[in-house]
LORO-63576 format. One record per residue (C-alpha): x, y, z. Coordinates in steps of 0.02 Angstrom, whole numbers. Layout:
<pts>
        X        Y        Z
        X        Y        Z
...
</pts>
This chain:
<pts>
        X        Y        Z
     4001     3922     2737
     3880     3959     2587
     3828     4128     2513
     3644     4130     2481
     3613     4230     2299
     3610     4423     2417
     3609     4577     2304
     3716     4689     2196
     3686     4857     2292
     3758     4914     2375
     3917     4867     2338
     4047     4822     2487
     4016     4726     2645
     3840     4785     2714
     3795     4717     2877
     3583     4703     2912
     3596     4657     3098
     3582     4459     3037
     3711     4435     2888
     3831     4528     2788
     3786     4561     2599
     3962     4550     2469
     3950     4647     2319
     4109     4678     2208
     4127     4752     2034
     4240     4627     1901
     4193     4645     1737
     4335     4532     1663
     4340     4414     1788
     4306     4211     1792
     4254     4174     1991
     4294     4266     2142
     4307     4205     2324
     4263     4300     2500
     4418     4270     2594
     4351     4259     2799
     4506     4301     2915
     4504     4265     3116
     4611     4404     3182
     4737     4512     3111
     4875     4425     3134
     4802     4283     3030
     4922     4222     2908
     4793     4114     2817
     4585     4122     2779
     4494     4026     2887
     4356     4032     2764
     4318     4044     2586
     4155     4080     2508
     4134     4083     2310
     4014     4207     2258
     3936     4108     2129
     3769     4246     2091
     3832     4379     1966
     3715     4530     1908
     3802     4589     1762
     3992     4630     1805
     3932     4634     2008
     3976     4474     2089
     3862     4448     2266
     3806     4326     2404
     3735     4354     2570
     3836     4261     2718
     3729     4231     2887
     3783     4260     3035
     3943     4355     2990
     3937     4505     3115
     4041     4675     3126
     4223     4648     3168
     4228     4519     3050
     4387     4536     2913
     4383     4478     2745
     4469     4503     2544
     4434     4426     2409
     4543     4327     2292
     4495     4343     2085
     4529     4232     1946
     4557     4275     1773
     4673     4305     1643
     4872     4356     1683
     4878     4444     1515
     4990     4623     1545
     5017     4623     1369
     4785     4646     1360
     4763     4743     1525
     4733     4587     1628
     4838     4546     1782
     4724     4436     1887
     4799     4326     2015
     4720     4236     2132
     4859     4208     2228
     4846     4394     2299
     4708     4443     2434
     4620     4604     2376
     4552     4731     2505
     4377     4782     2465
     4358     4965     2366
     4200     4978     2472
     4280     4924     2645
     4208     5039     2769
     4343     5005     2892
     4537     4917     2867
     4545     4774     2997
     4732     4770     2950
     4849     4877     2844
     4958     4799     2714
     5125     4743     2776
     5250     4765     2645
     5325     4577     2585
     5390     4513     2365
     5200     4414     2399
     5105     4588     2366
     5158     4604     2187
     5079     4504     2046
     5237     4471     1975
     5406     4399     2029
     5511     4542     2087
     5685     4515     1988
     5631     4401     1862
     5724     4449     1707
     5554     4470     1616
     5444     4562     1739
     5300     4550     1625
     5313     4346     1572
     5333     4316     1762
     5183     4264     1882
     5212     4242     2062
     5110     4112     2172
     5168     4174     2338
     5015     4184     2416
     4987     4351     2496
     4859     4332     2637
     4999     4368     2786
     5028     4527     2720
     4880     4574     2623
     4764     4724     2702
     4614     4655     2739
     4421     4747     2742
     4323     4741     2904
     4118     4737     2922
     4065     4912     2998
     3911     4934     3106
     3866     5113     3054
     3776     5182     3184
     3804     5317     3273
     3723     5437     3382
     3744     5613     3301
     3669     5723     3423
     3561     5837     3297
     3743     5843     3214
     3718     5925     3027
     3845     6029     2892
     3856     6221     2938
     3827     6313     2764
     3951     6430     2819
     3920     6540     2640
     4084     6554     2519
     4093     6760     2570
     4121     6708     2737
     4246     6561     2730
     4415     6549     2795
     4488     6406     2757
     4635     6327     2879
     4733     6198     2806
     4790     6051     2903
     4870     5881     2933
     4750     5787     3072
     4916     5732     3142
     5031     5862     3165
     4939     6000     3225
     4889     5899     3387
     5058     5772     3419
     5165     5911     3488
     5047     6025     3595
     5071     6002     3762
     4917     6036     3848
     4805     5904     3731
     4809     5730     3821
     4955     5633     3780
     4852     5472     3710
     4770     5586     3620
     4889     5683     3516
     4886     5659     3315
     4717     5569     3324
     4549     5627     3240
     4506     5647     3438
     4653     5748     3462
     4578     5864     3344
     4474     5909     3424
     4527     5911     3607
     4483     6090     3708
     4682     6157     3665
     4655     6131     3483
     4465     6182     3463
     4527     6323     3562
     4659     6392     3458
     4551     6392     3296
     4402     6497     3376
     4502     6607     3418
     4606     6605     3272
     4457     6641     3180
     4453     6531     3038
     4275     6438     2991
     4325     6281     2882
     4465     6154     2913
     4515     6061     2781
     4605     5914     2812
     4750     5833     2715
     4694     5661     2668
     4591     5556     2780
     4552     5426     2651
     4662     5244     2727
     4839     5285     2619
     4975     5160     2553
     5145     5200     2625
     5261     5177     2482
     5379     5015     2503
     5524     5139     2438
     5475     5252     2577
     5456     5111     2709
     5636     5042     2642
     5713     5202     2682
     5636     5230     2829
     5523     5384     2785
     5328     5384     2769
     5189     5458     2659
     5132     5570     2794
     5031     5687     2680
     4919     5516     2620
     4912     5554     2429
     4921     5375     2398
     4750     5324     2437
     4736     5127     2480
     4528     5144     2507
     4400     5286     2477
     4294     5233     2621
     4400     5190     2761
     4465     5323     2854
     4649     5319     2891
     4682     5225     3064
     4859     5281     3105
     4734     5416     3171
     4643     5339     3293
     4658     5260     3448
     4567     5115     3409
     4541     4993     3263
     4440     4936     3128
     4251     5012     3165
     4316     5096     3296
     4417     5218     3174
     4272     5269     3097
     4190     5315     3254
     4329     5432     3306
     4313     5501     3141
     4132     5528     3158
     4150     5602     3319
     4284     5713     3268
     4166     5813     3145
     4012     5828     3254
     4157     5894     3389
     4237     6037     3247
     4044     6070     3210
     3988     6097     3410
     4148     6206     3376
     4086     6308     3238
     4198     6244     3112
     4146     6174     2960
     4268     5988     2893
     4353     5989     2713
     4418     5827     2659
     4545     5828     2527
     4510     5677     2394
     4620     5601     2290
     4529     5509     2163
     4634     5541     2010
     4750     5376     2060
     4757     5239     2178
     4919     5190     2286
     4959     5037     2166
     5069     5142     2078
     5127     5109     1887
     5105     4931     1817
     5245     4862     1911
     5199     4909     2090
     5099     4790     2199
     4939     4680     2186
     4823     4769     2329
     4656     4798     2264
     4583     4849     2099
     4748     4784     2010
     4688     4638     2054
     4517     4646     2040
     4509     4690     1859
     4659     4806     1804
     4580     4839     1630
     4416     4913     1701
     4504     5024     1842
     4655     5103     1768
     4677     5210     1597
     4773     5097     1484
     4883     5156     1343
     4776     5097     1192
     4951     5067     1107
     5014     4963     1233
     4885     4916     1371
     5024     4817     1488
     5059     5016     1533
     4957     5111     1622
     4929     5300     1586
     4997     5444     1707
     4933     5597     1734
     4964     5618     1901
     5166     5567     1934
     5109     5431     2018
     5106     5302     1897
     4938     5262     1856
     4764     5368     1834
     4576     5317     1876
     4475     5269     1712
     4367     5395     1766
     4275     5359     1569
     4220     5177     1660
     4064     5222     1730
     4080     5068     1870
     4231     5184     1918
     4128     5346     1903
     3994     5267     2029
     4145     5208     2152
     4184     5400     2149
     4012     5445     2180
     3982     5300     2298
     4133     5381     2409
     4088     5556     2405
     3900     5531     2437
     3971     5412     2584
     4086     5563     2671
     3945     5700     2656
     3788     5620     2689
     3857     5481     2827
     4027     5549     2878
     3973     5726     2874
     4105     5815     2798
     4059     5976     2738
     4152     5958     2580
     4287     5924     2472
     4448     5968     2393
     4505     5869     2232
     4685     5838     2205
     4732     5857     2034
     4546     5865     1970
     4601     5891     1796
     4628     5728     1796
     4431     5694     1855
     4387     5777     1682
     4488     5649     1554
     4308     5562     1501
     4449     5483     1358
     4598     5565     1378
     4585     5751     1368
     4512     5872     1470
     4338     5891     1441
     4241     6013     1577
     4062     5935     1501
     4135     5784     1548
     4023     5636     1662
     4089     5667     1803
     4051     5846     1807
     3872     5814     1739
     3835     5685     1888
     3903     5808     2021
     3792     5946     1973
     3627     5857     1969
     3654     5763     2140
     3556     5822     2266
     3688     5784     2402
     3853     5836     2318
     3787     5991     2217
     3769     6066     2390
     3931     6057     2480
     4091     6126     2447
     4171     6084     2310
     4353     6143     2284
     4471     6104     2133
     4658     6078     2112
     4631     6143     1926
     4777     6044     1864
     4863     5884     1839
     5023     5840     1746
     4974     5776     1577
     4947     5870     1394
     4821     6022     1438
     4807     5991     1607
     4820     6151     1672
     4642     6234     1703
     4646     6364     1817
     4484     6473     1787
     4398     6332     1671
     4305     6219     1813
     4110     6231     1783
     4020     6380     1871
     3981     6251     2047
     4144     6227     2077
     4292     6351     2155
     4492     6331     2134
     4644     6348     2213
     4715     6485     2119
     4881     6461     2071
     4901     6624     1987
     4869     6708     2150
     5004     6611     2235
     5137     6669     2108
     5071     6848     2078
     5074     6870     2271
     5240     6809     2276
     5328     6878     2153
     5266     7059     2206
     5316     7051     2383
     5487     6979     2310
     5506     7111     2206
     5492     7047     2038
     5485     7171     1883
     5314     7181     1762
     5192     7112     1917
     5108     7261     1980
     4999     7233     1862
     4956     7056     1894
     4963     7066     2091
     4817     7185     2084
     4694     7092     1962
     4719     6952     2114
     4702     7047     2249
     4539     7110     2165
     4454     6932     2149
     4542     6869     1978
     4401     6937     1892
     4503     6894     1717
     4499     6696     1772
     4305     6664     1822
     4197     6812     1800
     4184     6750     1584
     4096     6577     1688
     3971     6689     1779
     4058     6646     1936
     4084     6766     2080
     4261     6820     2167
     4215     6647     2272
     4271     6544     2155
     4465     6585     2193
     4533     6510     2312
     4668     6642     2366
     4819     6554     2432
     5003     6623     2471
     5077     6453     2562
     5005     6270     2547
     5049     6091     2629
     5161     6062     2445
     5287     6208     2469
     5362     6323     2573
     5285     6373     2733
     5259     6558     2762
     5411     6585     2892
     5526     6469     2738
     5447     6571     2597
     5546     6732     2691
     5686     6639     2748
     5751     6525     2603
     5797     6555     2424
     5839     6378     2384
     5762     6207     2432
     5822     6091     2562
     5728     5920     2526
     5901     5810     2545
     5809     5739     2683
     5694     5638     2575
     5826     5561     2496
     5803     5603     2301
     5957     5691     2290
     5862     5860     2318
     5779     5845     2153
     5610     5854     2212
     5488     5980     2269
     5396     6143     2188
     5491     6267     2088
     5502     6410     2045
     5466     6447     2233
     5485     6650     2206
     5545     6678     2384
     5660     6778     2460
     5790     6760     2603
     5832     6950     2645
     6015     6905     2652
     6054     6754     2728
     6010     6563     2704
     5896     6492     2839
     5895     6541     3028
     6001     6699     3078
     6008     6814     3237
     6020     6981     3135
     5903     7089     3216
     5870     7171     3039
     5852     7048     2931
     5710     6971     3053
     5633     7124     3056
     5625     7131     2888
     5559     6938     2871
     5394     6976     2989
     5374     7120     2898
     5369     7037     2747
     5261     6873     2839
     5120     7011     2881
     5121     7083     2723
     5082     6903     2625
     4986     6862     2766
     4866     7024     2750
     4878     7025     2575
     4780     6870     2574
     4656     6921     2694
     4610     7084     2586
     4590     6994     2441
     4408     6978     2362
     4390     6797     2362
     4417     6633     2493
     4566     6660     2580
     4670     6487     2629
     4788     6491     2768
     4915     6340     2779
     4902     6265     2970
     5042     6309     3066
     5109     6483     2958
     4990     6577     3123
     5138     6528     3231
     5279     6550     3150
     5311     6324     3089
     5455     6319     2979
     5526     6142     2888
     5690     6210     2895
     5688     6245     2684
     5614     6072     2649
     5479     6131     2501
     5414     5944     2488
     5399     5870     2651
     5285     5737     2599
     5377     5580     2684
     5418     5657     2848
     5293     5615     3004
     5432     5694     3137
     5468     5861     3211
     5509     5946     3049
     5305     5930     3004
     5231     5927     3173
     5184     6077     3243
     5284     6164     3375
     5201     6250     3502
     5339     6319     3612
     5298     6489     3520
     5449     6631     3568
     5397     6824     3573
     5406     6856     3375
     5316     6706     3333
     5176     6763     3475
     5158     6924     3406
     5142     6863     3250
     4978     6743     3287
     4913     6895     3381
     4932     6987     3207
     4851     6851     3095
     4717     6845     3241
     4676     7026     3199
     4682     7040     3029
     4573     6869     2999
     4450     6973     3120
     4462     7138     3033
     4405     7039     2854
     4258     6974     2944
     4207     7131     2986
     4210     7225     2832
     4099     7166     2682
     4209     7274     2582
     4341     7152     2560
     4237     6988     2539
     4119     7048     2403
     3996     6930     2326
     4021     7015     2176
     4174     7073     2050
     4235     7243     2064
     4207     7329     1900
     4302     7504     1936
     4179     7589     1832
     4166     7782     1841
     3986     7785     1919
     3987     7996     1890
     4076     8132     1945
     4231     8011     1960
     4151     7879     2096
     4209     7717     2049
     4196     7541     2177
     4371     7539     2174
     4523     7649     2099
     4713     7619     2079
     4811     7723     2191
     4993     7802     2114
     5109     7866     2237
     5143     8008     2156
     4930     8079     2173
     4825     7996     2048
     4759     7850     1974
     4869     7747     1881
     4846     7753     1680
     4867     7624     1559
     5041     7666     1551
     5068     7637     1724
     5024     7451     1720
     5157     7433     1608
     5300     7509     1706
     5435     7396     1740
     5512     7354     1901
     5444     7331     2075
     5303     7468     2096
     5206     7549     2258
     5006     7542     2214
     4868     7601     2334
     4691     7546     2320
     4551     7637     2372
     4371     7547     2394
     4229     7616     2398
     4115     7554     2556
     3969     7661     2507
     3969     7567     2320
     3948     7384     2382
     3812     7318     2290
     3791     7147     2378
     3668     7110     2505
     3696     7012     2655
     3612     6823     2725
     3429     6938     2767
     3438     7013     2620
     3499     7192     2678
     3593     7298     2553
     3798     7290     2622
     3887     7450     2665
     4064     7479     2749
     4196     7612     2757
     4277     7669     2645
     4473     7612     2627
     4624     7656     2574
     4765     7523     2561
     4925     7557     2525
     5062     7409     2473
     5238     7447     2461
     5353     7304     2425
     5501     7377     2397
     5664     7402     2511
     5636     7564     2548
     5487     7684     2616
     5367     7738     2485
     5293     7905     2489
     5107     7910     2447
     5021     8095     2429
     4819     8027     2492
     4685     8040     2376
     4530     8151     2448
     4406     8043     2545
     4246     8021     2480
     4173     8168     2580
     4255     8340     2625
     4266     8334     2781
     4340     8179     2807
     4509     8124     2811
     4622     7958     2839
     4644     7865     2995
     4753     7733     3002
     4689     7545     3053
     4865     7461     3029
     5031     7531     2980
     5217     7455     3030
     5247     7645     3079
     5167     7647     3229
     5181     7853     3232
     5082     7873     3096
     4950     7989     3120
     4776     8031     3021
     4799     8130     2864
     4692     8229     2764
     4692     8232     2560
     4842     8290     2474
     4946     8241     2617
     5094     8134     2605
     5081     7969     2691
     5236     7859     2715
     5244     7669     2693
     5385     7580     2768
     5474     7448     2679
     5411     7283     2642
     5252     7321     2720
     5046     7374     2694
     4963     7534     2757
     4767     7504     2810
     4683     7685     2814
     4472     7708     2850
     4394     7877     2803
     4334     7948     2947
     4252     8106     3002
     4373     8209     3093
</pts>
């Protein structure tokens, strides 16, 4: 076969219903082959094609006749220079960046790496094992798709709750969702599943990654996996350990699995990880844009460019600066929203998004682009406001589109239902929309993402049942994994039968768990915390796709009552504008002592300055004013609500509260949730008593 001149957009493998179009970006390359393979198990090409047409760094050719199904690579010559950047080889087949679809995954072998693995001089050493049996390969997508009217909800920010989730474990375990269908994208979405969020309540699930992933070869040596996928392989094709099927099919089942969680009412979150490819640090293998052009891809250190930069832990980072690179990431995202669907995104480590050169710059490009897009500036966008290198850490800095996970919330939260000293203080500037992190960037309470648990940590039953991590499961010693963790195991380590100490863990699981779901902002619930999933103290379970990260269904009478709790709650936020406000709480004195929202001290009054700076663990009420809402809703009608006070009393004991006076005479308190089921309505002045570990929910009512 030979490639007529084609074009150099788009890039990929584009099928027009006669031919297939190649486009690749190389800028430092010398000639570069299409690689045509039969079937999978091909161990050799049966075809190579030279794309001889370049258009500036894109090389291109159009192939007749080539139809979908059809797998291909390419192999790249040029320089083997580490010691410049350069580590082309054409011994190694390279899976297209743009590959809509993988017609075959990579099959670990020595022939995947560039280099000879045990040479004495890694870097002096050039291997010419071909890798075409093991290489993972591209496949030619027809697109289409019948979408049924499908389009992205708009569910607004005030009304999200997010759900956070693996696509394979919250389906492989359920009983009731058809066996060939459980951990699939179609498993998803099966009646059981679809089910169980509706009436959960949640609006958004955001899935942990989708995008194809790289299992590591020390994983695969050991026997474990990268089950959470953040080690993406390619940024168009979606995973297919997830589907039923292969190659096109895979994207169809993804395809279908959106338009089935939007007939549900629930809006898809993909979480992206576009700071770093799974090609690891120089030394790891030879799969795609290594290959391709290792200088233009990857952040080089300008001291030494045979090392990459890291500022992700993963060994390499995304030359983001490269605006061939910057388009890829645009290419992708535009891709998932406008022809997967996806409602929007979450960024892993998106500091790392903002390294133009090399330090964090928030006017960066890649800001700039998303903003004036027409596609991406309207979907969700959600930031992990951190990476791991030199001022990395921007939590509250993210340009006024964007929102964050809020890390601050996750340790305030934490460390106040633990008891810590000096966090009083803290807990309730979170609880009240982090007002110190993003109101300065003319952002609303929606851009915090309020978290207590996520997919890296503890899970919710864990974070109240284990004081120290258990990761010797993945086999690093125990090393690994999140800390500080600020739990707390109420006396024992792990899985007891002491009726008290449980007692005192779901006491403390509700109170996290309705902490979060009073809190002005977007609250994030980790998949699985709704029924009780533990990982036995594992804080890092990345590398496990078993039991110990599947979801277990077989729910006993605690862990039933506890999803009928979280059930309630999530239902009681969406009913009252007064804790989702599209606007900060200012707890200005409006006259005559009205204020949106007031700090409650046991002992009668509002807390003073001197207050805040008590030490220890300290009771705080919270009273907020539904009649001093200032936000109108979707039709543009002023909000109102009750008014509330909530009461929050960490500590190991009950805490006596003497109620403020409702807002009119003669009202007085009724309680909406207590642990003391007694309780009974109060009026102003009276004492009101919180039991331990636990939140009181009162509504001023007319008696």
């Amino acid at each position: 076969m030979r490639a007529r001149p084609g074009r150099p957009y788009p890039l990929g493998a584009g099928w027009d219903g006669l031919g297939v179009n190649f486009a690749v970006y190389s800028a430092h390359a010398e000639q570069i082959e299409v690689v045509l393979f039969d079937h999978a198990d091909a161990r050799e090409p049966s075809t190579s094609i030279i794309l001889s047409h370049r258009t500036g760094p894109i090389w291109h050719g159009y192939v007749e006749k080539l139809m979908p199904g059809q797998l291909y690579g390419f192999r790249v010559y040029g320089p083997y220079e580490p010691d410049r950047g350069h580590r082309f080889n054409p011994y190694k087949v390279l899976l297209d960046p743009y590959a809509r679809a993988l017609g075959r995954n990579l099959r670990w072998n020595d022939a995947l790496y560039g280099y000879l693995l045990g040479h004495q001089d890694i870097d002096a050493s050039y291997s010419t094992i071909d890798s075409a049996p093991f290489a993972p390969l591209g496949e030619v997508v027809d697109s289409s798709f019948t979408w049924a009217g499908d389009k992205q909800l708009g569910v607004p920010w005030d009304e999200t709750v997010i759900y956070e989730t693996h696509v394979k474990g919250i389906s492989k375990l359920h009983p009731d969702v058809p066996e060939e269908l459980r951990g699939t994208y179609l498993g998803l979405i099966s009646d059981p599943i679809t089910d169980h969020l509706k009436r959960l309540g949640v609006t958004t699930v955001q899935l942990l990654p989708v995008h194809a992933k790289v299992n590591d070869h020390r994983l695969a040596k050991e026997g474990l996996t990268n089950y959470w996928g953040y080690n993406t392989l390619s940024y168009f094709a979606p995973e297919p350990t997830y589907a039923s099927t292969a190659g096109g099919g895979v994207v169809r089942e993804f395809k279908s699995m959106v338009r089935g969680l939007h007939a549900a009412g629930l809006e898809v979150i993909i979480d992206v990880v576009y700071n770093h490819t799974g090609e690891g640090n120089s030394f790891g293998p030879t799969l795609s844009m290594r290959g391709l052009d290792n200088f233009a891809y990857y952040k080089e250190d300008p001291d030494e460019p045979r090392r990459l930069i890291d500022y992700t832990g993963t060994g390499n980072t995304l030359d983001v600066g490269n605006p061939h690179v910057l388009q890829l990431i645009m290419d992708s995202l535009r891709y998932w929203a406008s022809e997967m669907h996806v409602d929007g995104f979450r960024f892993d480590l998106a500091s790392a998004l903002a390294r133009d050169l090399y330090d964090v710059n928030m006017l960066s490009a890649f800001f700039q682009v998303i903003q004036q897009d027409p596609i991406l500036s309207q979907v969700k966008l959600i930031a992990e406001p951190w990476d791991v290198g030199p001022g990395g850490y921007q939590v509250g800095a993210f340009p006024w589109l964007w929102t964050e996970w809020n890390g601050k919330y996750r340790d305030a939260v934490r460390r106040y239902w633990r008891t810590d000293g000096h966090v009083h203080g803290e807990f309730a500037s979170r609880i009240a929309g982090s007002s110190d992190l993003y109101q300065h960037s003319e952002r609303s309470p929606s851009a915090s993402i309020n978290f207590v648990t996520a997919h890296d940590g503890y899970t919710l039953r864990d974070l109240v049942s284990y004081e120290q991590k258990h990761n010797h499961a993945n086999l690093e010693e125990n090393r690994d994994g999140h800390e500080p963790n600020y739990s707390r195991n109420f006396g024992v380590e792990g899985p007891t039968e002491d009726a008290e100490i449980l007692a005192k863990r779901d006491a403390a699981r509700r109170s996290l768990m309705m902490s979060l779901l009073l809190s002005q902002g977007v609250p994030m619930l980790l998949g699985g915390d709704e029924i009780g999933r533990t990982q036995h103290g594992n804080n890092n379970a990345y590398c496990h796709d078993s039991e110990l990260t599947w979801y277990n269904w077989s729910l006993d009478e605690r862990d039933d009552a506890f999803l009928g709790f979280v059930r309630w709650a999530i239902a009681f936020r969406k009913a009252h504008p007064n804790f989702r406000r599209r606007r900060f709480l200012t707890g200005i004195d409006e006259g005559g002592g009205v204020k949106d929202i007031a700090w409650w001290h046991p002992d009668g009054r509002e807390l003073t300055h001197d207050d805040w700076h008590e030490s220890g663990s300290q009771p705080i009420g919270m009273v907020l004013r539904g009649d001093r809402i200032v936000d109108t809703d979707a039709m543009g009608v002023l909000c109102s609500d009750e008014t509330f006070l909530v009461l929050f009393n960490p500590g190991d004991q009950s805490a006596r509260f003497v109620a403020p006076l409702p807002p009119v005479p003669d009202e007085s308190w009724r309680h909406v949730r207590s642990e003391d089921e007694s309780a009974e309505d109060v009026a102003g002045g009276s004492n009101v008593f919180v039991p331990a570990h636990s939140i009181s929910v009162m509504s001023a009512t007319h008696e």
